[in-house]
C-alpha positions in Angstrom: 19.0 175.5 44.0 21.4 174.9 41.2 24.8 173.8 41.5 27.1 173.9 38.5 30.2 171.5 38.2 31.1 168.0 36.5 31.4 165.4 38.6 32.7 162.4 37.1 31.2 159.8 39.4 27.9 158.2 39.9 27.0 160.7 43.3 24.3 158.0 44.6 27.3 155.2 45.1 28.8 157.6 47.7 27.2 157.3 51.2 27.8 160.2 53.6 27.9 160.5 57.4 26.9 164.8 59.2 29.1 164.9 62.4 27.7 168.2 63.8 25.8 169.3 67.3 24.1 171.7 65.7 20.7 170.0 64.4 19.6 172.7 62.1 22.8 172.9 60.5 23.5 169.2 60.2 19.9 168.8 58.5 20.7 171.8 56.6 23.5 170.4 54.9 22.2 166.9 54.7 19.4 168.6 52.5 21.5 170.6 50.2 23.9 167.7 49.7 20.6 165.3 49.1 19.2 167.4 46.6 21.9 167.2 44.2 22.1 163.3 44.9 24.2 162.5 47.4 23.2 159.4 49.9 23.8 161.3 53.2 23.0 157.7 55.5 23.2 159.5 58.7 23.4 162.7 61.2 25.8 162.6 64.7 25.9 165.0 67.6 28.7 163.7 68.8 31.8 162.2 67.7 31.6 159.6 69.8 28.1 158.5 68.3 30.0 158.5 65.2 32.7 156.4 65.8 30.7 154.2 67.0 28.4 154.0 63.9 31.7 153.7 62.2 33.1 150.5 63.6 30.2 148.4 62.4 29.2 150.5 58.5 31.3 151.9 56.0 31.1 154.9 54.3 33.0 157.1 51.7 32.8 160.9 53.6 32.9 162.3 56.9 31.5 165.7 57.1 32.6 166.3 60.9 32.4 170.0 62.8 35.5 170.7 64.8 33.8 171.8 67.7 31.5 169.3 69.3 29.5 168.3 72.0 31.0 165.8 74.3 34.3 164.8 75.5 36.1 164.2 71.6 36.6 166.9 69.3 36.1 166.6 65.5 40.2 166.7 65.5 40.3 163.7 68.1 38.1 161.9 66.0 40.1 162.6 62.7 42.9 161.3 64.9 41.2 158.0 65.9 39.7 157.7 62.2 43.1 157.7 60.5 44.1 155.0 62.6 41.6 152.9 61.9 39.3 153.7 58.6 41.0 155.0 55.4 37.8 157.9 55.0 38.2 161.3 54.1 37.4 164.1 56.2 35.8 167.6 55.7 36.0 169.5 58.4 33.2 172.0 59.3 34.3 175.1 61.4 32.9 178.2 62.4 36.7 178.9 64.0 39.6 180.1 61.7 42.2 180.3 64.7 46.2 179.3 63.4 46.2 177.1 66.2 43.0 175.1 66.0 43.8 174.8 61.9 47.4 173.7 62.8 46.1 171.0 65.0 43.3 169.9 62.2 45.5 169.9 59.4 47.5 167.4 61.1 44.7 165.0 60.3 44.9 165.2 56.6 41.7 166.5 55.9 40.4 166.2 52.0 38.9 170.1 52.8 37.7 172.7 55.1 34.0 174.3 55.2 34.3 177.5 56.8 30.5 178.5 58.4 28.6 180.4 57.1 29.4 179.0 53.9 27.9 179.0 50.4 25.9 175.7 48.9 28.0 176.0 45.8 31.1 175.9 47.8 29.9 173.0 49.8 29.0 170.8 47.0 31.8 171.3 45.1 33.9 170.7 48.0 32.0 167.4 48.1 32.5 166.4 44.8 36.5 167.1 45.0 36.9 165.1 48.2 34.9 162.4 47.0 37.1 162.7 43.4 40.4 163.1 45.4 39.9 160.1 47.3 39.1 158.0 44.1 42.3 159.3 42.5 44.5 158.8 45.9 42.9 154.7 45.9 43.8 154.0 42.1 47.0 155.8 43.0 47.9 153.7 45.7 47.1 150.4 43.6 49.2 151.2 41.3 52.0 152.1 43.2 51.4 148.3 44.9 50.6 147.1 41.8 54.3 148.5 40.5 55.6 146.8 43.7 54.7 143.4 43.4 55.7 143.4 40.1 59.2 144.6 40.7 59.3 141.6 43.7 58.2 139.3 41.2 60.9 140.5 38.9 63.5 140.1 41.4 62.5 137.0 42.2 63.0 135.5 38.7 66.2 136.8 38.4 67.4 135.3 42.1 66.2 132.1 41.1 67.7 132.5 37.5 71.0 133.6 39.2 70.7 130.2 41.9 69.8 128.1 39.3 72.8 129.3 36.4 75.7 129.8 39.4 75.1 128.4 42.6 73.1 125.4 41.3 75.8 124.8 39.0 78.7 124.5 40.7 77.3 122.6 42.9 75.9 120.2 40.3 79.8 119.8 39.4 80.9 119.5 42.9 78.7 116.4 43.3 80.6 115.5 39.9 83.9 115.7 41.3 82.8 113.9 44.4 81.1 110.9 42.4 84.2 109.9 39.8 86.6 110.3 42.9 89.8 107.1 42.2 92.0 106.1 44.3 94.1 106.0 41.0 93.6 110.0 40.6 96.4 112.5 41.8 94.8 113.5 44.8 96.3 116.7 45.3 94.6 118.2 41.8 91.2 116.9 43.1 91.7 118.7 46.5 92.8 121.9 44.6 89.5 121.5 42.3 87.0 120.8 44.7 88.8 123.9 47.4 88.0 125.9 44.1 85.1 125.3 43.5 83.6 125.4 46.8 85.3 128.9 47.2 83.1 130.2 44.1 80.1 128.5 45.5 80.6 129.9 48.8 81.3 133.3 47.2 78.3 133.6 44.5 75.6 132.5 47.9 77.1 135.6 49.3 76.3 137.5 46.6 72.9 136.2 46.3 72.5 137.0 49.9 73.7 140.5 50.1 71.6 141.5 47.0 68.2 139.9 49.2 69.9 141.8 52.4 73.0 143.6 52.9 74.4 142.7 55.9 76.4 146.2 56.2 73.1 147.8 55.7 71.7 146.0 59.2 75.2 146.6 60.8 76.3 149.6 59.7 75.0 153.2 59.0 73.8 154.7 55.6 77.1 156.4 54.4 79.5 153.4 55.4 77.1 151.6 53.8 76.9 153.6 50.4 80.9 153.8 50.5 80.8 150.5 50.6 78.3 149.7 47.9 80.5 152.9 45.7 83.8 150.5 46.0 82.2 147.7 45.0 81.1 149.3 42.0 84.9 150.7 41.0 86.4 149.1 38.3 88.8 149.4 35.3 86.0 150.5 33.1 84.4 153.0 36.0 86.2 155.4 38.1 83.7 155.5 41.3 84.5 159.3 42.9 82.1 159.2 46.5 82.3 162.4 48.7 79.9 163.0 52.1 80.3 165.8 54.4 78.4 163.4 57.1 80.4 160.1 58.8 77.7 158.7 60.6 73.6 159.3 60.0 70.7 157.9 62.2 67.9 156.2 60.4 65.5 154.0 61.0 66.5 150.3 59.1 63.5 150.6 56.9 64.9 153.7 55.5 68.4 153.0 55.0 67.7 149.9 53.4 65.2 152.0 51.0 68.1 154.5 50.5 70.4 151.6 49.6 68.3 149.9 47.4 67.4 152.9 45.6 71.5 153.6 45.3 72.1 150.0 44.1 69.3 150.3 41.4 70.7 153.6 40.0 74.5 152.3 40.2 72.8 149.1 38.3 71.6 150.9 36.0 74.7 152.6 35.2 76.9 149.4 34.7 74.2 148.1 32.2 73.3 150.7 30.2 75.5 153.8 30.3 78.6 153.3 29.5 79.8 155.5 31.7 83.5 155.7 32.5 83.1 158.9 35.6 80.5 158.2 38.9 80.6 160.3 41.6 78.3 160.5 44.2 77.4 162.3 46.4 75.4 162.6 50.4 75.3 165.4 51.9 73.5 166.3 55.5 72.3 169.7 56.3 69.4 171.6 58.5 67.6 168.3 59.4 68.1 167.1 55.0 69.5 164.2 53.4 70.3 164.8 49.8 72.4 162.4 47.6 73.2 162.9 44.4 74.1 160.0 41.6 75.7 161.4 38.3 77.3 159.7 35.4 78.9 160.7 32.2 77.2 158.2 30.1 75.3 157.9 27.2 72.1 159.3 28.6 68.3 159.9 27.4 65.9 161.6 26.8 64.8 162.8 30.2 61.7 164.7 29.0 60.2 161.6 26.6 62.1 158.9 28.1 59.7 156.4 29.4 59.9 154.7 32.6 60.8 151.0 32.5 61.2 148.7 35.4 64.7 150.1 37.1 63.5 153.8 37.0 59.9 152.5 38.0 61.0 150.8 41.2 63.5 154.2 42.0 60.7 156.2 42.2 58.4 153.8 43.9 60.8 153.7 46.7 61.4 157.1 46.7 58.1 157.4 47.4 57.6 155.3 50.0 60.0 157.2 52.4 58.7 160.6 51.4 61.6 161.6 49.1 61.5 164.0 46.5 63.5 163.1 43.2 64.7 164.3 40.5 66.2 162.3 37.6 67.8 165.0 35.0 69.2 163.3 31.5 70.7 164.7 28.2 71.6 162.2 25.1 75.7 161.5 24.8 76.0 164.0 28.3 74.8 161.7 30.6 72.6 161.3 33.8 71.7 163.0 37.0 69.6 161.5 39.8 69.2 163.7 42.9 66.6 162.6 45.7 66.3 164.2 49.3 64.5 163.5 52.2 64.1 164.8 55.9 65.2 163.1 58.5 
C-alpha cells in the first residue's frame, strides 16, 4: 500500500485507540494505520470499554464509529470525552443522515470517515487530526502564555501606581502627623491633612476600579461603557457614545471582558493617538452585539503594524468570549476597532 503525504511529525510518538463493533473493520483499519507507522495501542467494541480504558491511559486519537454496540453511542462518548480528556475525535460512520451529523458535529470532531472509505483518505485524515491538534496545543500556550504576561504587566504597573501615588501621600500624611505643634495654626494643618487624605482616598479608588469596576458588577454592559465613555471626555477629546440598546444581559465574565477590552482601546487612544474625535458605538441586533471604537488620530499601519502588548491583550480577550474583530488603521486618518459577538 502506498500512501503519499508529509507528515511533519514523528507518527510512532502518537498512540491510537479503534472504537468500532465491527471486528473486521476495526482490525482493518488498525492495519492500514500500522503499516504506515502509527502505534494503534488498542481495539473497543464498545464505548463504554473505551471510556473505561481511558480514565486510567492516555492517548493522542480516538478513531470512534458512531454507531455502536451497547447502551452509548460514539456521539455520547464524544460528549463524555470533551468533558473530561482534551483528545481529538474521528468519527467513523457508515450513516450520512443531517440529523445524526448535526448531533456529531456538536462534539467538535477533528474529521469524519465516511465507510466505505479509501486508505489514502484515512491516513491522511490521520495525519491532519493528529497535526491539527498539535497546532490547536501550541496555540493555546501561546494564547496563555500572552495572558500571563499581560497579568504580569498589569501587575507592575499597579504596584508602580501604589507605590508613586498612594504610597506617597501616605508617606506625607505620616509626615504631617509626626511634626504636629501645638505652636502650629491648626486650622492650615486640618485643611492639609483633609487634603491629602481626599487624594489618597481618591487615587485607592482608582486603583480599585482599574482591578474591578464596581459598575461593571452592578450595572449592565452599556451603563457601564457610558460610563467608562464620560470618563474618558476631556478638553483635549470630545467622547461622542451612541447605543440603540439601554439594557443587555450578560453573563459577568463577559461584560467584564467587553469592558476591559473597551478600556484597553480607549487607553490606547489617550496615549498614543492624539486623537481630538471618539465615538463609539454598541449596537444589538438578531441575537448580536457589535461595538464599534473609532478615533481620528494619528493611526498606523494596520497591514504591517505589529502587535505590541495593548493590541495583544485586545485580541486575546476577544478571543476568549468568541468575538470576531477587526482593527482597521490608516497613517494621519486614524483608527477603527469593530469586534462582535453573539449573545
Amino acid at each position: 500500500m502506498e500512501h503519499n503525504g508529509n507528515l511533519s511529525f514523528n507518527m510512532n510518538q502518537f498512540s491510537i485507540i479503534i472504537v468500532e463493533d465491527q471486528a473486521i473493520v476495526a482490525n482493518y483499519i488498525k492495519a492500514i494505520l500500522e503499516n504506515v507507522g502509527y502505534h494503534v495501542i488498542g481495539t473497543f467494541a464498545t464505548a463504554e470499554d473505551a471510556l473505561l480504558y481511558l480514565q486510567n491511559n492516555k492517548v493522542d486519537l480516538v478513531l470512534m464509529d458512531i454507531m455502536l454496540e451497547g447502551k452509548l453511542t460514539g456521539i455520547d462518548a464524544a460528549n463524555i470525552l470533551i468533558k473530561t480528556n482534551n483528545i481529538p475525535i474521528i468519527f467513523l460512520t457508515a450513516l450520512s443522515d443531517p440529523a445524526t451529523l448535526e448531533l456529531a458535529k456538536r462534539t467538535s470532531p477533528y474529521a469524519y470517515i465516511v465507510k466505505p472509505f479509501e486508505e489514502n483518505d484515512l491516513v491522511h485524515r490521520v495525519a491532519f487530526a493528529i497535526q491539527k491538534h498539535k497546532s490547536d496545543a501550541e496555540l493555546t500556550r501561546t494564547r496563555l502564555q500572552a495572558i500571563f504576561e499581560g497579568q504580569e504587566i498589569e501587575k507592575r504597573r499597579i504596584s508602580k501606581e501604589l507605590h508613586d501615588g498612594l504610597g506617597q501621600l501616605l508617606n506625607r500624611i505620616m509626615f504631617e502627623v509626626e511634626t504636629f505643634s501645638t505652636a502650629q495654626d491648626l486650622t492650615t494643618k486640618k485643611q492639609t491633612l483633609s487634603h491629602l487624605c481626599k487624594k489618597a482616598i481618591a487615587d485607592m479608588r482608582s486603583v480599585i476600579s482599574e482591578l474591578m469596576p464596581m459598575h461593571v458588577i452592578d450595572f449592565d454592559i452599556v451603563t457601564s461603557l457610558r460610563e467608562l465613555s464620560v470618563e474618558f471626555q476631556n478638553e483635549n477629546l470630545n467622547v461622542h457614545f451612541f447605543t440603540n440598546a439601554e439594557k443587555i444581559g450578560l453573563p459577568e465574565n463577559t461584560r467584564f471582558t467587553i469592558y476591559r477590552i473597551c478600556q484597553e482601546i480607549l487607553n490606547n487612544v489617550g496615549k498614543h493617538s492624539h486623537a481630538t474625535q471618539l465615538t463609539i458605538q454598541i449596537n444589538h441586533e438578531n441575537s448580536l452585539l457589535s461595538i464599534t471604537i473609532e478615533d481620528n488620530g494619528t493611526g498606523f499601519d494596520s497591514n504591517i503594524i505589529k502587535l505590541g502588548n495593548g493590541l495583544r491583550n485586545i485580541k486575546e480577550r476577544a478571543l476568549s468570549i468568541h468575538a470576531e474583530l477587526t482593527i482597521y488603521s490608516e497613517i494621519k486618518k486614524g483608527t477603527l476597532i469593530h469586534f462582535q459577538l453573539p449573545i
